[in-house]
C-alpha positions in Angstrom: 0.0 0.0 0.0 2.2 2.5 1.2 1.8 6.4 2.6 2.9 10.0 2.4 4.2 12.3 4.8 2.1 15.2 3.9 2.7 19.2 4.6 0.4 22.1 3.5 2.1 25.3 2.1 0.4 28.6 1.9 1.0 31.3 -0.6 -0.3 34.7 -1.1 1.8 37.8 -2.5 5.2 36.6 -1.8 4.1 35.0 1.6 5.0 31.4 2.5 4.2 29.7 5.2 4.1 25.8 6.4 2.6 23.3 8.2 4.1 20.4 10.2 4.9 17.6 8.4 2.4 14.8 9.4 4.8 11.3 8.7 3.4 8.1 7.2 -0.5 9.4 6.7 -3.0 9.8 3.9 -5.2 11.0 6.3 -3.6 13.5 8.4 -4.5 15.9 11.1 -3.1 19.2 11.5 -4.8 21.0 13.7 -2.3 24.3 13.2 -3.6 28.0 12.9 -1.7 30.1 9.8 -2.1 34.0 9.4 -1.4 35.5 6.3 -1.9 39.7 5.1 -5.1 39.5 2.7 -6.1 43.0 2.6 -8.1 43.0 -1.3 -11.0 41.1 -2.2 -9.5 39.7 -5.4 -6.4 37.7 -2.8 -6.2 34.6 -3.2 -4.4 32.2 -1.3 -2.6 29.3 -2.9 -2.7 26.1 -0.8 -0.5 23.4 -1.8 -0.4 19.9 -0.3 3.1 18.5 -0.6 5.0 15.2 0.4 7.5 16.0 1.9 11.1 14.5 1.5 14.0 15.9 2.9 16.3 14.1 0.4 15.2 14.6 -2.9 12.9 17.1 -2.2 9.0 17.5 -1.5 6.5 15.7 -4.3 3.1 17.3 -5.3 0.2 16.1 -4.4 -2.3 18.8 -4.8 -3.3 21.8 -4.2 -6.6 24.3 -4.1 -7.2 28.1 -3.4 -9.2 30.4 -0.9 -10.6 33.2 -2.7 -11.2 36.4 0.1 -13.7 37.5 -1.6 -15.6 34.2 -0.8 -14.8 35.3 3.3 -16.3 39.3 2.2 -19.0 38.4 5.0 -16.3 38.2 7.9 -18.1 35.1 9.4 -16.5 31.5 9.9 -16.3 28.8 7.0 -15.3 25.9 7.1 -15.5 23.4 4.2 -13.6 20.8 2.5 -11.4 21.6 -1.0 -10.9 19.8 -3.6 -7.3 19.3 -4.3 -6.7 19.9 -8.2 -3.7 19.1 -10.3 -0.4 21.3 -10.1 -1.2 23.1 -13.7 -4.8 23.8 -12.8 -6.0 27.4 -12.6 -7.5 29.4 -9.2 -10.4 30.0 -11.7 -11.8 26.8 -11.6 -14.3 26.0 -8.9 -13.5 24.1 -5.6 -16.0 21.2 -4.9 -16.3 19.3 -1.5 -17.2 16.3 -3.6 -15.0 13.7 -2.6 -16.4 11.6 -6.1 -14.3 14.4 -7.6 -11.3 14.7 -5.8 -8.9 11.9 -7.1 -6.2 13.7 -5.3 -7.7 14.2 -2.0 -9.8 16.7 -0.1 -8.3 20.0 2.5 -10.1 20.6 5.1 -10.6 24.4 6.1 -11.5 27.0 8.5 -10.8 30.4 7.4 -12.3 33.7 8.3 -11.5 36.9 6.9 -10.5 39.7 9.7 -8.7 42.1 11.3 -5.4 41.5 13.3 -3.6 44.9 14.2 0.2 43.2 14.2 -0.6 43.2 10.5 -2.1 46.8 10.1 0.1 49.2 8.3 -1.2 52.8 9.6 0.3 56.1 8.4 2.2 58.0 10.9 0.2 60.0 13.6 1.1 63.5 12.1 -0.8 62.8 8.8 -3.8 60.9 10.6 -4.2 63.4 13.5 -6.0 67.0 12.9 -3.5 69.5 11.4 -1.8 71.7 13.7 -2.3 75.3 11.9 -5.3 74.3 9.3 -5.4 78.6 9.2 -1.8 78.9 7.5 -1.1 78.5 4.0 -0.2 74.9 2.9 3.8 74.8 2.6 4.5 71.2 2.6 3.8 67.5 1.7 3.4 64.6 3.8 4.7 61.6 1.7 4.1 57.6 3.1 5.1 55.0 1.2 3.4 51.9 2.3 4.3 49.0 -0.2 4.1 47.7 -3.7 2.0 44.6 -5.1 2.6 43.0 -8.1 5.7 44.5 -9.2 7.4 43.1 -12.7 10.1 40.6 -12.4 13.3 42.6 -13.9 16.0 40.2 -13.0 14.9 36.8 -14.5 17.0 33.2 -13.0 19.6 31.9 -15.0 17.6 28.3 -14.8 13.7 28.1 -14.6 10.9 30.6 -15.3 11.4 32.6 -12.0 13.1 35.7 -11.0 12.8 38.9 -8.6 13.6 42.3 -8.3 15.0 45.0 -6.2 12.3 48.0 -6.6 13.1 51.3 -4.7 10.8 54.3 -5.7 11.8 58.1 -6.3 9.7 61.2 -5.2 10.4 64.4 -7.1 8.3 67.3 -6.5 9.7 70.5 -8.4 13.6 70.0 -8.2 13.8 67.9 -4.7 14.0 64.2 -4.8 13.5 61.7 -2.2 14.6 57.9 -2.4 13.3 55.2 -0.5 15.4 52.3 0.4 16.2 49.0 -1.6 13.9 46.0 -1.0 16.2 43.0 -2.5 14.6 40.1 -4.2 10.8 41.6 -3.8 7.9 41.7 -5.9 5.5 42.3 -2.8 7.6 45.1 -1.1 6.1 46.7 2.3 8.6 50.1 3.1 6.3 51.9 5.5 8.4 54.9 4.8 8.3 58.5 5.6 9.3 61.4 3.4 8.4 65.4 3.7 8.6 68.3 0.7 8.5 72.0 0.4 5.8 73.3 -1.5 5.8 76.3 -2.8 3.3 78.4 -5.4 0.3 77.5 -7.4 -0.8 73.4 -6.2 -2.8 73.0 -9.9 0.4 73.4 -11.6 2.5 71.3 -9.5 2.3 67.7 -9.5 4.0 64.5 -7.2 6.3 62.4 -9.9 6.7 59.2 -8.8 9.3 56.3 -10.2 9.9 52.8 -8.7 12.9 51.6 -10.4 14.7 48.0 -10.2 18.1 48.7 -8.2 21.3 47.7 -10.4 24.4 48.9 -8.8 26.8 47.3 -11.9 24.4 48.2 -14.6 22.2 50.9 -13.7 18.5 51.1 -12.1 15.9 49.8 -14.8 12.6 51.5 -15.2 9.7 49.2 -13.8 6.9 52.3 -13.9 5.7 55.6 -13.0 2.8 57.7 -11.4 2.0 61.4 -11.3 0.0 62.5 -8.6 -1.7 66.6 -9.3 -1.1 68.7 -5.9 -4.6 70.2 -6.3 -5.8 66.7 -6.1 -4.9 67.2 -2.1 -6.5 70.6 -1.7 -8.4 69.7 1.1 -5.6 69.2 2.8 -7.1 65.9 4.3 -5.3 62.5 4.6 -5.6 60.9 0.8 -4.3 56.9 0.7 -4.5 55.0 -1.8 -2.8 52.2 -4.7 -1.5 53.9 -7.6 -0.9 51.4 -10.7 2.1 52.0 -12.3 2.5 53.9 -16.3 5.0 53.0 -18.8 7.6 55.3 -19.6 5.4 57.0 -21.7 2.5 57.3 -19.5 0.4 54.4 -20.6 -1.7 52.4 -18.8 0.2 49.1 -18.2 -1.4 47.2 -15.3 1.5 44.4 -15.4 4.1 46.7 -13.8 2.2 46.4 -10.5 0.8 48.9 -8.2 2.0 51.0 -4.9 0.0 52.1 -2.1 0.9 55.5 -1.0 -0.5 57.7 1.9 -0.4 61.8 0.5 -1.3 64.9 2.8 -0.6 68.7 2.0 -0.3 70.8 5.6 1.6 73.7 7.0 4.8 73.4 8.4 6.8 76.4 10.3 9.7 74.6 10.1 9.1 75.5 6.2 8.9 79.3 6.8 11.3 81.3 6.2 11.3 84.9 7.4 13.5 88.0 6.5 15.6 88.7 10.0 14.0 91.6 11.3 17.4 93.3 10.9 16.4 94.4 7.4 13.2 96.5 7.8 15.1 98.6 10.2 14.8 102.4 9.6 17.4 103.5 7.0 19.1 106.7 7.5 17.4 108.4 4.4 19.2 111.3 4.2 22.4 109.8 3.9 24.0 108.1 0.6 23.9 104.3 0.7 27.1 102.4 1.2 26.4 98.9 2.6 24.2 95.6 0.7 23.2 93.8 2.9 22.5 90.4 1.8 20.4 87.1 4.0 21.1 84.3 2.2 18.0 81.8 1.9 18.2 78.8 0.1 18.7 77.2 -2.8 17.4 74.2 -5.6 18.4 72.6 -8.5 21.9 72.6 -7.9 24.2 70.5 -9.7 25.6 66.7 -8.2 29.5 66.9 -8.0 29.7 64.2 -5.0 27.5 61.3 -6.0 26.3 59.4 -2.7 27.2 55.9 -2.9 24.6 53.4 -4.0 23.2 51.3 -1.1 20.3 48.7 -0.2 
């Protein structure tokens, strides 16, 4: 006769996780509770039931899917799955048939809800009520929560597979802002911060935003881009949301992926910046001119001559 030594594997936007391996059963029990981030109704969870072999290596046995949008009602299921072949599609329909299940049945509890451990909020200064709502706006609040479904841009030398590196650039008039490096990631979560300057009429002005695949020996390679209109965040209240990413030339390309990004225009003081009081001092009118005085400000746009080094 023989037996298996079975092990479930859940997948879901570059999440893995196991089970136990249950030795020498064709009818195991598990008992085991897994977590996984499904935050969109269109998730869906790839379960695959393995046999595992440390050896040569685990064997396919079958596998199914749960769909989140089946769990929309946040109440408990629990049903059995029909375990399909390793080439079929999470379109076709699970059945608790076991007349139909050549390859076994799952048995599953799942029910869709909210953990905070996996929340990703936006820092308190953007959620909490603005400071001076009365001053003009002067600056940006930039979050950069994560990407999903980002392009694979470095392919494996053997196989089908591959990965890439994404980091994502901010440039509002002439500052940029880089986030970090997330190495061999097509489901990136940065939960980054990032503050601009703004300055002048918002309809004219607009958020440009690039996520790039990181090659230190070759160069970044373009992977997409996003322009987000300043007058667009007017209301000066808290505006998250996923951007998909364009092609280079703006076109609507919903292979390169998405990123979900948490905007919010505000006031800053720390962006004000006043003439000393020095220079509206009485002049001494009657008498020729002989000093400039000059209060230096600021500057943008000025040339790179020191190139920061490249880092994950």
């Amino acid at each position: 006769k023989g037996s298996s030594d079975p092990m479930v594997t859940f997948r879901l936007k570059g999440q893995e996780t196991s089970s136990k391996v249950v030795k020498k059963s064709v009818n195991p029990e598990w008992q085991e509770q897994i977590s996984l981030r499904a935050d969109e109704l269109d998730d869906a969870v790839e379960v695959t039931v393995d046999d595992w072999d440390q050896i040569s290596g685990n064997d396919f046995l079958g596998k199914c899917w749960v769909r989140v949008r089946d769990h929309s009602d946040r109440k408990l299921r629990r049903a059995w799955y029909r375990l399909v072949p390793q080439k079929a599609s999470h379109n076709q329909p699970d059945a608790d048939d076991a007349a139909k299940a050549p390859l076994g049945k799952l048995e599953l509890a799942c029910r869709w809800v909210f953990l905070p451990e996996f929340d990703l909020p936006a820092p308190e200064d953007m959620r909490n009520d603005e400071e001076f709502p009365d001053e003009p706006i002067n600056a940006l609040h930039v979050y950069l929560v994560r990407g999903s479904g980002l392009p694979v841009m470095d392919r494996d030398l053997v196989g089908k597979g591959g990965s890439s590196d994404p980091l994502v650039v901010f440039t509002l008039a002439e500052e940029t802002r880089n986030s970090k490096v997330k190495k061999k990631n097509l489901e990136p979560i940065w939960t980054e911060y990032f503050e601009f300057g703004v300055e002048g009429d918002l309809e004219a002005q607009s958020l440009d935003i690039v996520c790039d695949d990181w090659d230190l020996a070759s160069g970044n390679d373009f992977m997409g881009k996003v322009s987000v209109p300043l007058g667009r965040l007017a209301d000066r209240e808290l505006d998250r949301r996923w951007y998909w990413l364009r092609g280079e030339n703006g076109e609507d390309d919903r292979t390169r992926g998405k990123l979900e990004i948490a905007l919010r225009l505000f006031h800053d003081p720390d962006f004000v910046f006043e003439t000393p009081e020095y220079f509206f001092k009485k002049d001494v009118a009657d008498m020729a001119a002989n000093v400039l005085d000059v209060y230096v400000v600021r500057a943008r746009g000025l040339p790179i001559m020191d190139p920061a080094p490249s880092s994950a």
